[in-house]
Backbone as a printed PyTorch tensor [residue, N CA C, xyz], in Angstrom:
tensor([[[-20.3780,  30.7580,   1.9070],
         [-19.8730,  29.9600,   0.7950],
         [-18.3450,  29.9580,   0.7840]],

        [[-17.7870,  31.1200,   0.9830],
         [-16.2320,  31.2470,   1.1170],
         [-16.0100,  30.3590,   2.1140]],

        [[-16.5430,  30.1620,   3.3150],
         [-15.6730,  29.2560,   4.3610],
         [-16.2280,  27.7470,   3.8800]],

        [[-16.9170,  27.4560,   2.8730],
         [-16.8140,  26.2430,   2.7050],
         [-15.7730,  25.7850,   1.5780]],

        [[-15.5130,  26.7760,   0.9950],
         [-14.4610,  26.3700,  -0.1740],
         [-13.0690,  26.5820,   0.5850]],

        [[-12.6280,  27.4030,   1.8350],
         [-11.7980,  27.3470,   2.4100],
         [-11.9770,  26.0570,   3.1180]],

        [[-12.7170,  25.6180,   3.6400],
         [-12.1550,  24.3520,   3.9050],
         [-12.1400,  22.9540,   3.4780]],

        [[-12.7140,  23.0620,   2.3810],
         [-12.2880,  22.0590,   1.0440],
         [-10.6980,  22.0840,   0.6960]],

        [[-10.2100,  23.2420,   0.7350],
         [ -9.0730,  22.9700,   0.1310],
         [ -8.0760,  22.8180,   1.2840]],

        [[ -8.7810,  23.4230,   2.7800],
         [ -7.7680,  22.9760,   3.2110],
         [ -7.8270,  21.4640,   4.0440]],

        [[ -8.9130,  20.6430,   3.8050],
         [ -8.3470,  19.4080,   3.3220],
         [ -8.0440,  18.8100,   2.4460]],

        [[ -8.3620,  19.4020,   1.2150],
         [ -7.2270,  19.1830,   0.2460],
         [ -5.8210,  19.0260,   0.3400]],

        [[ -5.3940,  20.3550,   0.9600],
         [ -3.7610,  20.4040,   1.1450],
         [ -3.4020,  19.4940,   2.2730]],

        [[ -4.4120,  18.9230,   3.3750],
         [ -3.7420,  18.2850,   4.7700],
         [ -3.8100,  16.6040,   3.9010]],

        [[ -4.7900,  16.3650,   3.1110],
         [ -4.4160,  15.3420,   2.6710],
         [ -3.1370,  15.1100,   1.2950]],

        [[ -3.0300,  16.0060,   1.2950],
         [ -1.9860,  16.3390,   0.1970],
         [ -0.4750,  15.9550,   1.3260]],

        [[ -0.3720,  16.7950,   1.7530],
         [  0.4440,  16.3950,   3.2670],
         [  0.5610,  14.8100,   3.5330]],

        [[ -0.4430,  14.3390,   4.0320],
         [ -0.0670,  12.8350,   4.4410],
         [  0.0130,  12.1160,   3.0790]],

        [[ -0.2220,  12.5590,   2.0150],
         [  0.4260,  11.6300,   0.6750],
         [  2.0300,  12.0420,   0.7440]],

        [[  2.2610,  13.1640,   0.7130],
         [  3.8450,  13.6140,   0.6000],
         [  4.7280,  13.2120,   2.0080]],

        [[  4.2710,  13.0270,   3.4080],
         [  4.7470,  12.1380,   4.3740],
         [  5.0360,  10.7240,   3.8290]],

        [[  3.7190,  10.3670,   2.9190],
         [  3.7400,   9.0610,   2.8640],
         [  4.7800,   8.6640,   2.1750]],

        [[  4.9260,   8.9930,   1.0610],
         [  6.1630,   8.8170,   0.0760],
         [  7.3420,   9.3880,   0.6860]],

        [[  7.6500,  10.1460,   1.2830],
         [  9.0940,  10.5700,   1.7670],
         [  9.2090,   9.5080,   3.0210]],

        [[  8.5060,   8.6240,   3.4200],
         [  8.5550,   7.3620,   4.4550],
         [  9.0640,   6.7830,   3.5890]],

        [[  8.3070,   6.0240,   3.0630],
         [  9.0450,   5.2500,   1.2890],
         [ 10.3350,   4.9240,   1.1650]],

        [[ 10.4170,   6.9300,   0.7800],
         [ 12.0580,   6.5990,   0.3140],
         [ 12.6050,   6.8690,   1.5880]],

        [[ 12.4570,   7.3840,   2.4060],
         [ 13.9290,   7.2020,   3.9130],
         [ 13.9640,   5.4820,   3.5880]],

        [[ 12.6730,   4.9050,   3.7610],
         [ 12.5150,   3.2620,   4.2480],
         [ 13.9300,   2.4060,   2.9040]],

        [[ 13.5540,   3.1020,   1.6370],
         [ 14.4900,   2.7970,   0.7700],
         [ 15.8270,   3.0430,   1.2540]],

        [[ 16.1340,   3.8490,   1.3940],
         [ 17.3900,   4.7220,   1.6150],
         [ 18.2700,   3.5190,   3.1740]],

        [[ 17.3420,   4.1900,   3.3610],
         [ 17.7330,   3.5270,   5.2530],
         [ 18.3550,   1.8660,   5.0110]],

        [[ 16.8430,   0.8890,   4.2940],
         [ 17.2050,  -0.1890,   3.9570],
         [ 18.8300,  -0.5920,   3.2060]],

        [[ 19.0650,   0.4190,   1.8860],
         [ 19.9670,   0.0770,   1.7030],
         [ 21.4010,   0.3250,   2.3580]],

        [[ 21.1870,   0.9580,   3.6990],
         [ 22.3170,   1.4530,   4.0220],
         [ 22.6430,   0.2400,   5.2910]],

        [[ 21.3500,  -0.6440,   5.4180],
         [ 21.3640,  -1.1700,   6.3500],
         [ 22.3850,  -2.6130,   5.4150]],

        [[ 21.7020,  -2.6340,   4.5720],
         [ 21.9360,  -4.1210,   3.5220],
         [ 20.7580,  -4.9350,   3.8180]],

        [[ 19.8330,  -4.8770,   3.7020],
         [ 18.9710,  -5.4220,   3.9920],
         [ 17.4410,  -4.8050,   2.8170]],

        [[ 16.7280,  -5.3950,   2.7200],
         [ 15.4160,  -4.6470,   1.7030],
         [ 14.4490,  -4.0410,   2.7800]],

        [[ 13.4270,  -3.7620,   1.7140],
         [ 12.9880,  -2.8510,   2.7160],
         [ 11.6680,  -3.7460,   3.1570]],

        [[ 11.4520,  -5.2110,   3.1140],
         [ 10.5550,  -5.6680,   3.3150],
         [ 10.9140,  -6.2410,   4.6270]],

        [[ 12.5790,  -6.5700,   4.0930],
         [ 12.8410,  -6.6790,   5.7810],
         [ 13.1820,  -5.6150,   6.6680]],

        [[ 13.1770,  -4.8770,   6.1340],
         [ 13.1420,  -3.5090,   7.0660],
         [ 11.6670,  -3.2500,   7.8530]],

        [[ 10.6740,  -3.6360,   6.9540],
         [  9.4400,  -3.2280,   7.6340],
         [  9.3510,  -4.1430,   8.2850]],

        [[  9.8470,  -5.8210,   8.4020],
         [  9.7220,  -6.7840,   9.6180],
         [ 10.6760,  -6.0370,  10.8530]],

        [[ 11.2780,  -5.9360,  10.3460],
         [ 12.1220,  -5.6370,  11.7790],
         [ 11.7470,  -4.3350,  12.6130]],

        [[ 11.1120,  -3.2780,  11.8080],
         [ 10.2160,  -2.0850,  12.4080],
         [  9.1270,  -2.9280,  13.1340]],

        [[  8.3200,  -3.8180,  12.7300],
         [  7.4510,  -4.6120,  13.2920],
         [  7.7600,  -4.9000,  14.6960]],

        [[  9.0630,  -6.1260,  14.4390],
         [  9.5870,  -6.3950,  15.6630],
         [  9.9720,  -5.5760,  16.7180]],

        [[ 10.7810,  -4.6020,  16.4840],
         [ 11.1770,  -3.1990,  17.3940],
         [  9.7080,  -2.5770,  17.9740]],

        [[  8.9660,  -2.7920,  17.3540],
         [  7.8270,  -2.1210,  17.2530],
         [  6.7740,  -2.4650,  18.6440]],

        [[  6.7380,  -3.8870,  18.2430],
         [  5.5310,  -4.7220,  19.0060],
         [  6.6640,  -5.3050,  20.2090]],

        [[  7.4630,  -5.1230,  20.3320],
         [  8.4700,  -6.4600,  20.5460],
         [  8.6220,  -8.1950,  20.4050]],

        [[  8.5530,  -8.5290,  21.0470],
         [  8.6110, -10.2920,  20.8880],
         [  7.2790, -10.5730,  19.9920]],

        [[  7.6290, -10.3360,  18.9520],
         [  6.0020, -11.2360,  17.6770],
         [  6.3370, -12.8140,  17.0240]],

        [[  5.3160, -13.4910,  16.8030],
         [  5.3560, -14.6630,  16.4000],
         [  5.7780, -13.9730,  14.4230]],

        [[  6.2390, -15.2050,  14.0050],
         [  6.0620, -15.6270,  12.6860],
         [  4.9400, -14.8670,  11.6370]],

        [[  3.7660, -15.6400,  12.5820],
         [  2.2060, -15.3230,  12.1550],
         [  1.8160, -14.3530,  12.2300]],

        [[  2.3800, -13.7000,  13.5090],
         [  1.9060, -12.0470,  13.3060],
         [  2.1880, -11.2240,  12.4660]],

        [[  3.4680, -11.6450,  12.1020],
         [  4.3900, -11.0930,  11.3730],
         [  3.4740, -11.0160,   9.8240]],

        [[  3.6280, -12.1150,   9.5590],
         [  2.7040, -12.5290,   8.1570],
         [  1.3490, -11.5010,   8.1880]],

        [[  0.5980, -11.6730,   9.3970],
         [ -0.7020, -11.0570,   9.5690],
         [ -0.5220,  -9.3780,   9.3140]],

        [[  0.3700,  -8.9520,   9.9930],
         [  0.8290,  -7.4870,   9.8090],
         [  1.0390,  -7.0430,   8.2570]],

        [[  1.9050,  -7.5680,   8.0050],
         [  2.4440,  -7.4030,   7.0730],
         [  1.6490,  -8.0350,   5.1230]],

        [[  0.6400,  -8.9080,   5.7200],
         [  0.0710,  -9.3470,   4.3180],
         [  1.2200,  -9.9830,   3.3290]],

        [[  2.4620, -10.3550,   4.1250],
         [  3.2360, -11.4490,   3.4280],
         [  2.6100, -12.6780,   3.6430]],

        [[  2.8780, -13.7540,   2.6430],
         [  2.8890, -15.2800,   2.8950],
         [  3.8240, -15.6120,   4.0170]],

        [[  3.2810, -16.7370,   4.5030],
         [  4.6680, -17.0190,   5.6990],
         [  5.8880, -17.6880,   4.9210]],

        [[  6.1000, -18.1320,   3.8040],
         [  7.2600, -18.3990,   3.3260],
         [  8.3580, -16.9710,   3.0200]],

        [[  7.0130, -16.0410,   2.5670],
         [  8.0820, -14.7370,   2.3610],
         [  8.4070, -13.9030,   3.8390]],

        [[  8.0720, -14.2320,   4.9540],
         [  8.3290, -13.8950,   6.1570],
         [  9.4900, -14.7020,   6.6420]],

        [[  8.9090, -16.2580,   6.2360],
         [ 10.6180, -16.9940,   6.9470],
         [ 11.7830, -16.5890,   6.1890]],

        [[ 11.9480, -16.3420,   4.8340],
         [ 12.9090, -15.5000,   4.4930],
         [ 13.5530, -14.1830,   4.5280]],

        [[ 12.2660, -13.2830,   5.5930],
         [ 12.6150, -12.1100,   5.6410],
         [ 13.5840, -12.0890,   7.4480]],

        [[ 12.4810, -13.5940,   7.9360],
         [ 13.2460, -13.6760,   9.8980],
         [ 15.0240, -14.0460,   9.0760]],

        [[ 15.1930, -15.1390,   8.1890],
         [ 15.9030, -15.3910,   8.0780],
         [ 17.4750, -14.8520,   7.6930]],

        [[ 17.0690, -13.6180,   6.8650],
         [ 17.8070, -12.6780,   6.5570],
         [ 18.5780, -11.4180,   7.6370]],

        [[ 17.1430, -11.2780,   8.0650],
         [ 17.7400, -10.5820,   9.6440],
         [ 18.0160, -10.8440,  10.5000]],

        [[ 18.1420, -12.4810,  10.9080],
         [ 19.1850, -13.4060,  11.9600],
         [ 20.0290, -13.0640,  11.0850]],

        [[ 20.2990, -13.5710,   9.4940],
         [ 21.7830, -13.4450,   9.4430],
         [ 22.2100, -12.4070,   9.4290]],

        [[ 21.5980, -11.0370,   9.3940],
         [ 22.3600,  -9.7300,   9.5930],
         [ 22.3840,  -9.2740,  11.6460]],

        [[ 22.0690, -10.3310,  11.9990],
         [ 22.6350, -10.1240,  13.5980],
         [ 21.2320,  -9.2010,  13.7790]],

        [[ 20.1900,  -9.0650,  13.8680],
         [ 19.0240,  -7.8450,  13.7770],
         [ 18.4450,  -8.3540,  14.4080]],

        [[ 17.7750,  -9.6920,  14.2420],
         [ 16.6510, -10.3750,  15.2720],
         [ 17.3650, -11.7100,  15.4790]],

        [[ 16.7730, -12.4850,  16.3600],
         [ 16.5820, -14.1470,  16.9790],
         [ 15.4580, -14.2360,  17.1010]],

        [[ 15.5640, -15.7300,  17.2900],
         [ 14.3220, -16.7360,  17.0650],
         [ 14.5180, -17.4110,  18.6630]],

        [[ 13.6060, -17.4440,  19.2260],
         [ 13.0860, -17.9140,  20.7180],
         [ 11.6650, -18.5550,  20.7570]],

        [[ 11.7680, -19.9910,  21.2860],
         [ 10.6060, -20.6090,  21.7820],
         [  9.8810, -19.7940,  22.5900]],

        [[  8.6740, -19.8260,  22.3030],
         [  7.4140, -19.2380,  23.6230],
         [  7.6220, -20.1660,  24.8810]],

        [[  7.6360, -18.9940,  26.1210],
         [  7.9670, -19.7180,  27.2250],
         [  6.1960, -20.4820,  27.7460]],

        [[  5.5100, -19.9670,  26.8700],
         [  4.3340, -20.2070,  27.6240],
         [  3.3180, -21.1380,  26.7980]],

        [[  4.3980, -21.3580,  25.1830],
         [  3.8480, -21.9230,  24.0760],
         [  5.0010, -22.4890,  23.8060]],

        [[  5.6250, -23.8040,  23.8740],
         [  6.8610, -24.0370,  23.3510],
         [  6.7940, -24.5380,  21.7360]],

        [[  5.5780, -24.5950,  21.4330],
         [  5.4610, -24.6790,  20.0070],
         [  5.6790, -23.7770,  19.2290]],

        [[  5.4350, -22.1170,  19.5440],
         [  5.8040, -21.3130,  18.9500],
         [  6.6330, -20.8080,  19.0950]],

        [[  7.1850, -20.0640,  17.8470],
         [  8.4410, -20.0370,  17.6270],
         [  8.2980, -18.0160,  17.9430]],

        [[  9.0420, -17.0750,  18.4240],
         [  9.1020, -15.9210,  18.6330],
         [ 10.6740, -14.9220,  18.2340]],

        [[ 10.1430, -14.1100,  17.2000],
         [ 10.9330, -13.1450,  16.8620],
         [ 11.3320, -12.1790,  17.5660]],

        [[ 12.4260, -11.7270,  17.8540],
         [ 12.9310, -10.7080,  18.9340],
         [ 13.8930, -10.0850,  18.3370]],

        [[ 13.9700,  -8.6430,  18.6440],
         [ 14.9220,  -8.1700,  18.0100],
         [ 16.3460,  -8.1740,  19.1500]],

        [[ 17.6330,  -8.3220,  18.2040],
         [ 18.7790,  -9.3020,  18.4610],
         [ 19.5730,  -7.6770,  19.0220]],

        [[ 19.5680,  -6.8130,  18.4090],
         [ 20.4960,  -5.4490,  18.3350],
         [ 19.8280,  -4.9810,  18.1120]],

        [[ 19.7120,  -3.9060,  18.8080],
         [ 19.3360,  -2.5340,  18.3510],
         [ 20.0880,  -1.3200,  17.5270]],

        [[ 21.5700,  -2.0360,  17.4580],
         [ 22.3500,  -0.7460,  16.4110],
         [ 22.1120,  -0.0890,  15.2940]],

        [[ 20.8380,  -0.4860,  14.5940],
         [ 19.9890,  -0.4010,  13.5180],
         [ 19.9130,   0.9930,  13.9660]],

        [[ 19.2710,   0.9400,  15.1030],
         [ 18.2700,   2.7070,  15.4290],
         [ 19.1440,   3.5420,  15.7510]],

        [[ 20.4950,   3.2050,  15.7680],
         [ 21.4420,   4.1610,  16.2370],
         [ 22.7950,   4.8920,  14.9470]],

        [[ 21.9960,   3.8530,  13.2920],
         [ 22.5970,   4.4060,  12.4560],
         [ 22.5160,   6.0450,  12.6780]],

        [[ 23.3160,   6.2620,  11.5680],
         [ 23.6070,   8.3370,  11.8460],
         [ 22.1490,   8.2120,  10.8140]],

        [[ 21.6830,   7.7760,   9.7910],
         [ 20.2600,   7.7910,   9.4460],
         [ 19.4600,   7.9290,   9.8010]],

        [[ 19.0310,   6.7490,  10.7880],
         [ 17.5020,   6.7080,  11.3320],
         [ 18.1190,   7.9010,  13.1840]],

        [[ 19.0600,   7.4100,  13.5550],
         [ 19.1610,   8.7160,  14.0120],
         [ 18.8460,  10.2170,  14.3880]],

        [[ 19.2680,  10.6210,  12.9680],
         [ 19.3010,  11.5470,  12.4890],
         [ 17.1420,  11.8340,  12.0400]],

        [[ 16.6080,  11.1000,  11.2590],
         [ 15.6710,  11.0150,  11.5110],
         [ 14.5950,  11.3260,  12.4490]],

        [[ 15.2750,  10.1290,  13.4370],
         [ 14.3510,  10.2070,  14.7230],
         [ 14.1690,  11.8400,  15.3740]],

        [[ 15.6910,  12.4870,  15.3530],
         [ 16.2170,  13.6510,  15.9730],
         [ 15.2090,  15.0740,  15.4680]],

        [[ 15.0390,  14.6280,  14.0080],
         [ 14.5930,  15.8700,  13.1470],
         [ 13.2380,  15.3970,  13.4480]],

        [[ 12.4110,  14.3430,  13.8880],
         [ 11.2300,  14.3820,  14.0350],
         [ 10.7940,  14.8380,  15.4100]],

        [[ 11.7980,  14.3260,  16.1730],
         [ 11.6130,  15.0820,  17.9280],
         [ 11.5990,  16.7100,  17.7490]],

        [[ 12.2610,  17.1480,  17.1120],
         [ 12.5540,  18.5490,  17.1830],
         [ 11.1340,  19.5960,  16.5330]],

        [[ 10.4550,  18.6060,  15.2270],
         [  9.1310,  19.2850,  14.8760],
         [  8.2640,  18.7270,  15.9870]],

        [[  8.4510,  17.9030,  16.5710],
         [  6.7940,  17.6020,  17.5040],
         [  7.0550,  18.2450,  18.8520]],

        [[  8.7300,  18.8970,  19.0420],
         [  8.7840,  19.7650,  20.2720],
         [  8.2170,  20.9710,  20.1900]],

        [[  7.9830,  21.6690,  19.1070],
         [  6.9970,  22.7890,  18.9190],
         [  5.5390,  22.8110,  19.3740]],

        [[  5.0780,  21.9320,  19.2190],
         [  3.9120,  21.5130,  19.8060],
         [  3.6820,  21.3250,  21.0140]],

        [[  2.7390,  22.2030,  21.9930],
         [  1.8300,  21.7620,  23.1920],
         [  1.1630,  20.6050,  23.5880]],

        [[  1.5940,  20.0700,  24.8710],
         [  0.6550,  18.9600,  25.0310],
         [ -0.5530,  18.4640,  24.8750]],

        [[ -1.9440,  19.6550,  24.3880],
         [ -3.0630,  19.5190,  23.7650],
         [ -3.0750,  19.3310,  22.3890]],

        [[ -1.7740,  19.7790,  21.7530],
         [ -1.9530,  19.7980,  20.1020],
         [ -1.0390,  18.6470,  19.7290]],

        [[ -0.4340,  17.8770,  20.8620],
         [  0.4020,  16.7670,  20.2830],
         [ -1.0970,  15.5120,  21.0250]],

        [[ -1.5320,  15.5880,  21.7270],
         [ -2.7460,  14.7910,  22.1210],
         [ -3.5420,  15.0050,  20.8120]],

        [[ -3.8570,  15.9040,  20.3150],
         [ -4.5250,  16.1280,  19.3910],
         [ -3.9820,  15.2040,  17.4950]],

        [[ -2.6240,  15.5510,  18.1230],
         [ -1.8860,  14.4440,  16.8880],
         [ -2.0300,  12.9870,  17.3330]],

        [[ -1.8750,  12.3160,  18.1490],
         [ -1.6890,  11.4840,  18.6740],
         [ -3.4750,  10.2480,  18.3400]],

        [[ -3.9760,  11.4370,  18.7430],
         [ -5.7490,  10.9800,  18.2200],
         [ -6.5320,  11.3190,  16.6820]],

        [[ -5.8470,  12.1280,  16.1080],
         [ -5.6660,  12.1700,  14.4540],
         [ -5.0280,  10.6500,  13.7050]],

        [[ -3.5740,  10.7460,  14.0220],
         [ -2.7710,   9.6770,  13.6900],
         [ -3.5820,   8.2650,  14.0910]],

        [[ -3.7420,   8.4250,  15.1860],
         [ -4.8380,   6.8660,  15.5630],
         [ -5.7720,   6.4940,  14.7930]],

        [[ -6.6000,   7.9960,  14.1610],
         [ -7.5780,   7.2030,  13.8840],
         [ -7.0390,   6.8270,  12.3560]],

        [[ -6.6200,   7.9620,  12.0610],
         [ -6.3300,   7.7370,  10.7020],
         [ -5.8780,   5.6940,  10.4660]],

        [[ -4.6310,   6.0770,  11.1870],
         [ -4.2370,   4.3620,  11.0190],
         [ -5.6240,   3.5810,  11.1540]],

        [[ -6.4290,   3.1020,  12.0090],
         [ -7.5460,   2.0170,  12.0160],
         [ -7.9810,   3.0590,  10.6000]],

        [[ -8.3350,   3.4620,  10.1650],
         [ -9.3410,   3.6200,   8.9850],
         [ -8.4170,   3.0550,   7.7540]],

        [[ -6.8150,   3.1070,   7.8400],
         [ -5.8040,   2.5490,   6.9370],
         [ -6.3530,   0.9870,   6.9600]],

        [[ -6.0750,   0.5140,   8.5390],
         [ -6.1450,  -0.6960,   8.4770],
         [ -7.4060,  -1.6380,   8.1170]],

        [[ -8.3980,  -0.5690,   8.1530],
         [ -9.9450,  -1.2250,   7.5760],
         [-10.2910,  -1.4670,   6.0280]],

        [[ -9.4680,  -0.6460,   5.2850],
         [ -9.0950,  -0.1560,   4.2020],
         [ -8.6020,  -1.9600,   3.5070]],

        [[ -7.5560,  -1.7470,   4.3530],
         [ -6.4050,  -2.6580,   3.6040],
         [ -7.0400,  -4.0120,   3.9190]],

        [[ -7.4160,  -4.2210,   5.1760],
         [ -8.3140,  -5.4790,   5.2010],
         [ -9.6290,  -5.8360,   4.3950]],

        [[-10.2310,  -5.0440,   4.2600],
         [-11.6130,  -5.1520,   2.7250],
         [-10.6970,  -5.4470,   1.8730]],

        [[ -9.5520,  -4.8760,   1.3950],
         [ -8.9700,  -5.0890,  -0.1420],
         [ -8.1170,  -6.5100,   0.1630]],

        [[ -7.8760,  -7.3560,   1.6330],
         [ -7.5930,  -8.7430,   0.9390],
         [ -8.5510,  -9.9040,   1.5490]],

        [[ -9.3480,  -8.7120,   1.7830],
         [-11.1390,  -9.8510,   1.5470],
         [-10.7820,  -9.8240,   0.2200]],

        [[-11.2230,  -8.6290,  -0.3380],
         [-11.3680,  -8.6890,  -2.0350],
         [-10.4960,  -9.3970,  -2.4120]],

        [[ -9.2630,  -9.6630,  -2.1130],
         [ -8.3170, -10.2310,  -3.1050],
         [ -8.6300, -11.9910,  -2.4050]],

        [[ -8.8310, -12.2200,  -1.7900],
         [ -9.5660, -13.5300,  -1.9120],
         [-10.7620, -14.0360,  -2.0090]],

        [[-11.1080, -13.4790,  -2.3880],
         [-12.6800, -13.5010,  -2.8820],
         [-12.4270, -14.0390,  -4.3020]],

        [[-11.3860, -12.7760,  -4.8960],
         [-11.4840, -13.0220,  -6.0840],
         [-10.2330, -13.9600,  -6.7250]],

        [[ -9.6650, -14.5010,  -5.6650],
         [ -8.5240, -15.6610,  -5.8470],
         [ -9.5630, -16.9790,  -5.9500]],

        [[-10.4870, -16.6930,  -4.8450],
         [-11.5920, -18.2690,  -4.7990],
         [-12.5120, -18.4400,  -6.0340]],

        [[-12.5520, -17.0730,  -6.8540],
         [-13.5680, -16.7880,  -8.2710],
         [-13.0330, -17.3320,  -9.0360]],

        [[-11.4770, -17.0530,  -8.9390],
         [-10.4330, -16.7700, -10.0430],
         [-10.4710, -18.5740, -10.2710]],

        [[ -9.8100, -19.1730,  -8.7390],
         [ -9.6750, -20.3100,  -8.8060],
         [-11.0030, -21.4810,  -9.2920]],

        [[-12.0170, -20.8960,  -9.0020],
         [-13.3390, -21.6520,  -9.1160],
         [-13.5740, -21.9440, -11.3260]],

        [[-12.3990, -20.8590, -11.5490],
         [-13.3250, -20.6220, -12.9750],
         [-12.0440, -21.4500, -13.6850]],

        [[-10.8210, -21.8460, -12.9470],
         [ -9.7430, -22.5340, -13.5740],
         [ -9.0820, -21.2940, -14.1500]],

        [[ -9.0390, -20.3690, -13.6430],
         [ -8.0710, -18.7640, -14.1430],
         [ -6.6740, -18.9040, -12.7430]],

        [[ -6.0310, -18.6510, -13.1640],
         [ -4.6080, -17.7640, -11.8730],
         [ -5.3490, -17.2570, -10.8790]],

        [[ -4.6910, -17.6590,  -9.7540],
         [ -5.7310, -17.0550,  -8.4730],
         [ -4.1120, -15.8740,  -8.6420]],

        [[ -4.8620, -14.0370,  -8.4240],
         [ -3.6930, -12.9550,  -8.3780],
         [ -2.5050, -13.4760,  -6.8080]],

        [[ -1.6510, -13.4490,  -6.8300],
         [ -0.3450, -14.1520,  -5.8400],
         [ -0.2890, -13.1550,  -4.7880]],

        [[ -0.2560, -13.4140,  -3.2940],
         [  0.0440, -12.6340,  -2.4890],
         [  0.7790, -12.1160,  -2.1240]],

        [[  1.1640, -10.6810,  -1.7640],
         [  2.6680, -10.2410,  -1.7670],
         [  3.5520, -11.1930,  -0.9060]],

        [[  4.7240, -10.9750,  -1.7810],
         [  5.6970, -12.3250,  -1.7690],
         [  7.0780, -11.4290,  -1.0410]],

        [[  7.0100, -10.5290,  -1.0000],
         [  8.4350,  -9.5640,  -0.5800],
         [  9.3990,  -9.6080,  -1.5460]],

        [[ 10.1930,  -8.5680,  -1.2390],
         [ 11.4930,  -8.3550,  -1.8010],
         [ 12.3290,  -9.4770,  -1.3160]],

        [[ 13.2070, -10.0330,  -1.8980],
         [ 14.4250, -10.2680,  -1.2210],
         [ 15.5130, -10.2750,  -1.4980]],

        [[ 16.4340, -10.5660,  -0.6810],
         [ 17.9690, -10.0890,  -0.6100],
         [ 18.0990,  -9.0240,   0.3610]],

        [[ 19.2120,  -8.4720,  -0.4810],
         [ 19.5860,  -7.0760,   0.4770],
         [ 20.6050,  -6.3320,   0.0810]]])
């Protein structure tokens, strides 16, 4: 009975952990954003972009669960902060492709500094116990992303209810903007 209440709590505390990661992401993402001048919605496009490299518009939108109007204002903001460009598909000249423009972003003393303090905890770790993170973190994310996709089934489900009954269909995140 003791080792089952020991390990109740200690997933208790490991999920306690990835809530307190989660929010201290948050605020660096806050922090970082404003140091960049930029929000943090376009901060998370441009992590996108750095991320995936060359993404469409649409992906962008798709990732992110913005409208594409609140995406063309987020590409738009970070062309004008010199961060990304806009490039025709060589293989689609209809589509239009986001690329990131500079990388001096990742070389603030912030994210930097960041990156540095996160290399230094995952250098403690053995190549079986960082494989072991590596396949934790994975799954975790797809179970995030299964998560978040049921909830905007649900939210259009209940936009098509909403709309069917002559009520406000609830608005899709629209982003921050400015900077």
């Amino acid at each position: 009975m003791v080792r089952t209440r020991d390990r109740k709590a200690r997933l208790e505390a490991v999920q306690g952990k990835i809530r307190e990661v989660t929010r201290l992401t948050l605020v660096f993402s806050e922090q970082m954003a404003l140091q960049l001048g930029v929000s943090t919605t376009d901060l998370e496009c441009l992590n996108l972009v750095a991320t995936n490299h060359d993404v469409t518009a649409g992906a962008l939108a798709t990732k992110t669960g913005l409208t594409t109007g609140a995406i063309t204002g987020a590409i738009d903001r970070l062309e004008r902060a010199g961060l990304v460009e806009r490039r025709r598909d060589d293989a689609d000249r209809r589509k239009v492709i986001v690329a990131e423009k500079s990388a001096t972003w990742r070389s603030h003393p912030s994210s930097a500094l960041m990156r540095r303090t996160v290399a230094d905890v995952l250098a403690r770790y053995d190549d079986g116990q960082l494989a072991f993170l590596e396949r934790a973190f994975g799954e975790l994310c797809e179970a995030a992303n299964v998560v978040v996709a049921s909830m905007r089934i649900e939210d259009k489900a209940a936009a098509s209810i909403s709309t069917a009954k002559g009520v406000s269909a609830p608005k899709r995140r629209q982003g921050r903007t400015g900077g």
